[in-house]
C-alpha positions as CSV (number, residue, x, y, z in Angstrom):
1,X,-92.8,109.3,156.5
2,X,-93.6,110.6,153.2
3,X,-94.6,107.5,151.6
4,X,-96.8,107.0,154.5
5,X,-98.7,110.9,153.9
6,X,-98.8,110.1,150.1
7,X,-100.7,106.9,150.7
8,X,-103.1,109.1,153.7
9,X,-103.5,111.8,150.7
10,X,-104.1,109.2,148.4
11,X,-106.8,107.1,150.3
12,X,-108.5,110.6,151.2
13,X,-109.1,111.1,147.4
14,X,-110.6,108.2,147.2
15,X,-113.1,108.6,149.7
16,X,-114.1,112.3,148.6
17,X,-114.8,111.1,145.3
18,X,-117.0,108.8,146.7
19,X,-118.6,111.3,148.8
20,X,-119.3,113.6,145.3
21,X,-120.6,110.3,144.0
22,X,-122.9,109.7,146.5
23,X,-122.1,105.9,146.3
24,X,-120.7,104.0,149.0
25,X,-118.8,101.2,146.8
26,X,-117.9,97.9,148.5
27,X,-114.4,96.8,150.1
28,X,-113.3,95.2,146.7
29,X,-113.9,98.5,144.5
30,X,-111.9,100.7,147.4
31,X,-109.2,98.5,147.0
32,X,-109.6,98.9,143.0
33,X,-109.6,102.3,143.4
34,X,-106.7,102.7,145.4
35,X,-104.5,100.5,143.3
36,X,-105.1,102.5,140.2
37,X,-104.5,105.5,142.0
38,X,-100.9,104.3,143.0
39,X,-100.2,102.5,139.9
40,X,-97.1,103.8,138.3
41,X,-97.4,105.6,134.6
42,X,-96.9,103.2,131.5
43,X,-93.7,103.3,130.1
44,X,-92.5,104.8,127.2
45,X,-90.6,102.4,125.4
46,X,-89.6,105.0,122.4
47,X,-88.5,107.7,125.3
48,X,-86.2,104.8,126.8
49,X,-84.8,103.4,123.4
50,X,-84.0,107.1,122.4
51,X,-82.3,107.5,125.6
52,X,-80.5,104.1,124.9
53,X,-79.3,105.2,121.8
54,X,-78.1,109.1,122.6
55,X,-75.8,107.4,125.2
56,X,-74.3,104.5,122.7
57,X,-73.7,107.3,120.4
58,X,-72.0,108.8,122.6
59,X,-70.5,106.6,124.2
60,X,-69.5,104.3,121.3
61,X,-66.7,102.4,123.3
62,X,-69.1,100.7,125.2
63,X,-69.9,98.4,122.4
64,X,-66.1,97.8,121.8
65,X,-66.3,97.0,125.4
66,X,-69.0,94.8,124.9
67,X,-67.9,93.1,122.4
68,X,-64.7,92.1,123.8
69,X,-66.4,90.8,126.6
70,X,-68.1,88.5,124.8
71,X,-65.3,87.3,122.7
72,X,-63.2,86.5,126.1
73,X,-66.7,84.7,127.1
74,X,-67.1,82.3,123.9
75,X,-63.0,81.8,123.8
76,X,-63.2,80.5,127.6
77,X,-66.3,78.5,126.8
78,X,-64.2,77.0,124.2
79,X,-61.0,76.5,126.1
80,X,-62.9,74.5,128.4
81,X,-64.9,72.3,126.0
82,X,-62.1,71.2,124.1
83,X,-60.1,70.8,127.3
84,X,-62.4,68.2,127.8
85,X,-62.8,66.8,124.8
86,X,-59.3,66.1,124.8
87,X,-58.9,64.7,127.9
88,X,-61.9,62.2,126.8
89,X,-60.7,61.5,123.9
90,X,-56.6,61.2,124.7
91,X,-56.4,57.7,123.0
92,X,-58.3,58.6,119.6
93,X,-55.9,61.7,119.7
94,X,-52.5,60.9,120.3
95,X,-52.5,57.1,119.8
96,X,-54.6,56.1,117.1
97,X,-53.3,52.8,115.2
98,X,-55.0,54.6,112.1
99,X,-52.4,57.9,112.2
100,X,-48.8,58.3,110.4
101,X,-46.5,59.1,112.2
102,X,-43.4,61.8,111.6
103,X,-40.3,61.4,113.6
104,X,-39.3,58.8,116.4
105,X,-42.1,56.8,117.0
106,X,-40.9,56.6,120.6
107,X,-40.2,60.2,120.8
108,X,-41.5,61.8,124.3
109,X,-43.1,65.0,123.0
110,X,-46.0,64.1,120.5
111,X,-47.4,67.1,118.4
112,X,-50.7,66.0,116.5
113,X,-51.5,67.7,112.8
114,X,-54.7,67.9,111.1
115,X,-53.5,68.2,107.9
116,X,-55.2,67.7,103.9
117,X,-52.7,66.7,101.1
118,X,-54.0,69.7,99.1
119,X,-53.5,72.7,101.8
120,X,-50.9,75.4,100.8
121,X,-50.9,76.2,104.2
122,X,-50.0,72.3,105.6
123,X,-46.8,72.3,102.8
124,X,-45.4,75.1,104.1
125,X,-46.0,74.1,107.5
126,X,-44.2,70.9,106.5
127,X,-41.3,72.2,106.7
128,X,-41.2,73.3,110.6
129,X,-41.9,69.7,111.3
130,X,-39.2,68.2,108.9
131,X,-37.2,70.8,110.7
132,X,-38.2,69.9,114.0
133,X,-37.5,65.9,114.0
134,X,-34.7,65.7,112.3
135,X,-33.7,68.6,115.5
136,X,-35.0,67.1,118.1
137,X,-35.7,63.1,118.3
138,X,-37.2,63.6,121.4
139,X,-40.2,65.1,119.5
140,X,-42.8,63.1,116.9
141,X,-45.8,64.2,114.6
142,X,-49.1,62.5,114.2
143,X,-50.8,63.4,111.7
144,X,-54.6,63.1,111.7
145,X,-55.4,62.9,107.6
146,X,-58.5,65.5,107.3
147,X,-59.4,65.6,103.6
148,X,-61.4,68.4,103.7
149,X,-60.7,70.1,100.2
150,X,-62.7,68.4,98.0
151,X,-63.2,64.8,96.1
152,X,-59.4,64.4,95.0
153,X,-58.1,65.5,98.2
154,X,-60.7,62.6,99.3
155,X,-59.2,60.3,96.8
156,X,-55.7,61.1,98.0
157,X,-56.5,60.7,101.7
158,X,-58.2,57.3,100.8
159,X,-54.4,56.4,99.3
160,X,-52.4,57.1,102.2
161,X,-54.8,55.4,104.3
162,X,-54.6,52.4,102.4
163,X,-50.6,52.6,102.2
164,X,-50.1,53.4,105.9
165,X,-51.9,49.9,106.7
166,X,-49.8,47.9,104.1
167,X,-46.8,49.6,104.6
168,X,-46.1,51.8,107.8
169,X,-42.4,51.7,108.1
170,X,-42.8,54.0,104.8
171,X,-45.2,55.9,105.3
172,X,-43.2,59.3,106.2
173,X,-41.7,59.2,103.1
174,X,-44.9,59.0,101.0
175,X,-46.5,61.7,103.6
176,X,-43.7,63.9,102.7
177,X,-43.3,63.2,99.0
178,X,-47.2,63.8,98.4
179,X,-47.3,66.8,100.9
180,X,-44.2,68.5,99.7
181,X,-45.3,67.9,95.3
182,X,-46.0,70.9,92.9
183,X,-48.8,69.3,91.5
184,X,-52.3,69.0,92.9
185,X,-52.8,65.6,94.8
186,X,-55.3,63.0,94.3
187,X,-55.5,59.5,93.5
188,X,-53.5,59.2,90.4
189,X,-50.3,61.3,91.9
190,X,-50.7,59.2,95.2
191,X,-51.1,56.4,93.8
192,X,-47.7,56.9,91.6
193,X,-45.3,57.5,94.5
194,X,-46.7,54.5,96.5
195,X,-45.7,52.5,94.0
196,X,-42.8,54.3,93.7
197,X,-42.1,53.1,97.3
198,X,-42.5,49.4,96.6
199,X,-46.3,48.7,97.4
200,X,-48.3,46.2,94.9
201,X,-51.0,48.2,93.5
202,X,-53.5,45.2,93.5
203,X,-52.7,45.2,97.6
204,X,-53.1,48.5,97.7
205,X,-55.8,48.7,95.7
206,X,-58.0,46.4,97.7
207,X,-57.1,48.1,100.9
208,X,-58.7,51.4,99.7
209,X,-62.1,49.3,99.7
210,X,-61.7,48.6,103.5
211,X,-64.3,50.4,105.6
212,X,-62.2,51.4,108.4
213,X,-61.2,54.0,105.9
214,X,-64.6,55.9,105.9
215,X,-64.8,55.2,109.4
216,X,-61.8,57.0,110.6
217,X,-62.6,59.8,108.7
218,X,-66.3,60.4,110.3
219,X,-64.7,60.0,113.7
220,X,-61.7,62.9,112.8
221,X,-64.3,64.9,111.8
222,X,-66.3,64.4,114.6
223,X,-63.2,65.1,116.7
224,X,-62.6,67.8,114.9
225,X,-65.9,69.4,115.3
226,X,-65.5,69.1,118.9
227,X,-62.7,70.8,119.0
228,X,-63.6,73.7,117.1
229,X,-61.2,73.0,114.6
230,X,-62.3,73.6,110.4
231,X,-59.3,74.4,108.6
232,X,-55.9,73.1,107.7
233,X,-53.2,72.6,109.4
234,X,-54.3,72.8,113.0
235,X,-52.7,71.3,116.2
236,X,-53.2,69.4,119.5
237,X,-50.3,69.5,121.6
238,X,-51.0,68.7,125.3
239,X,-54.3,70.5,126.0
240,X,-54.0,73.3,123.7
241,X,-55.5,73.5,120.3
242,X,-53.6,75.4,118.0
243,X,-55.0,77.3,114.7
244,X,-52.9,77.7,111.3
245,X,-49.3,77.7,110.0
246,X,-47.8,79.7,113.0
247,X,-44.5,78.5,112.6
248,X,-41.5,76.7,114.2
249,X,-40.7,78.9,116.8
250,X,-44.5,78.9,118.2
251,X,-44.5,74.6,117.9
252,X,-41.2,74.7,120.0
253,X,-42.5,77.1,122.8
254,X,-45.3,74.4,123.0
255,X,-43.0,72.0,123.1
256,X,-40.9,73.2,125.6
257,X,-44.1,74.2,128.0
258,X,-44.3,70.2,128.1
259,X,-41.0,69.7,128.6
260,X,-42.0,72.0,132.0
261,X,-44.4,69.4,133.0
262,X,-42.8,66.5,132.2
263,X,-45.1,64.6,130.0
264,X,-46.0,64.2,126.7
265,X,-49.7,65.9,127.7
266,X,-50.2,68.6,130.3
């Protein structure tokens, strides 16, 4: 009802400013008229930003709030997309004929390690999965060579490749002799303890020119990129992606949540 004797009042104005005009304007300049008559004030955008700002101020928690928010947002996003990577990609992940292996070959569990030969972080981490096979033969490493550190890590990855096709029966041992050396690895130090292990170095020489090599590489760091992972080591096990040296104890609980579902991924 009041809207209603606004728009009366309103329209009335109109017409007695006509009046004092002495015009009588035509129906498109009444409705002119009335619409700037009714049309709201501008808005202050500096009255509404101050206002903004007073309440952030004091209520500052509303950004922590915020912020959390979108953290839980981008970390969901994330689950989801590499969720499907994985699933898409379950071959190239956990059955590679171009990945070592740690551990039974046949074991039933399969944890899967990016790892570079020159990461402090992937020697330490070494140790959980020596730990873990030789504990369990029901569980088994792959590990996904990611040279990531710089042109000798390169040089060293290009190595093991090489060895792991000539000689794969042996390949733990040179993945755990290289991983698990004081001095920093590249081509000369791998080179040394695969022919420590009995390869021929011209053999082995002439697989480093193979082009698979190169090729594996772009497609684990494609993988990698879709699965959000840039640092060494990092994990796959089942559907979960797991970040850093986080121990033993973590890699068994994950181990133990596939034992719940009775497969090797869940």
């Amino acid at each position: 009802m009041r809207k209603f004797l606004g728009f009366s009042v309103g329209r009335f104005a109109v017409a007695a400013a006509i009046l004092v005009l002495g015009s009588v304007p035509g129906p498109q300049s009444v409705i002119a008229a009335e619409t700037a008559a009714n049309a709201p004030a501008p808005i202050d955008r500096a009255a509404i930003e101050a206002i903004i700002r007073d309440y952030l101020l004091s209520n500052p928690e509303v950004l922590l709030e915020a912020q959390a928010a979108l953290e839980a947002k981008q970390k969901e996003e994330q689950r989801v997309a590499q969720l499907e990577t994985i699933r898409n990609a379950n071959e190239h992940i956990f059955s590679s004929e171009h990945d070592g292996i740690y551990g039974n070959p046949e074991a039933k569990y399969t944890l899967v390690e990016f790892f570079d030969y020159n990461c402090g972080y992937c020697k330490r981490a070494m140790g959980d999965m020596l730990a873990m096979t030789e504990a369990n033969p029901d569980v088994r490493f792959v590990l996904k060579e990611f040279p990531i550190l710089g042109p000798d890590s390169m040089k060293a990855h290009v190595v093991s490749m090489a060895f792991h096709k000539l000689m794969p029966e042996k390949y733990g041992e040179f993945h755990a002799e290289l991983l698990g050396g004081a001095a920093k690895a590249d081509e000369d130090s791998a080179m040394q303890i695969a022919l420590s292990l009995g390869a021929d170095e011209a053999a082995l020489r002439e697989a480093m020119k193979a082009p698979t090599i190169n090729e594996t590489f772009s497609q684990t760091y494609e993988l990698a990129n879709q699965l959000g992972i840039s640092g060494t080591p990092s994990y796959v096990v089942g559907e979960e992606v797991i970040y850093g040296a986080l121990g033993r104890q973590v890699l068994e609980e994950k181990v133990a949540n596939l034992g719940q579902c009775g497969e090797a991924t869940c």
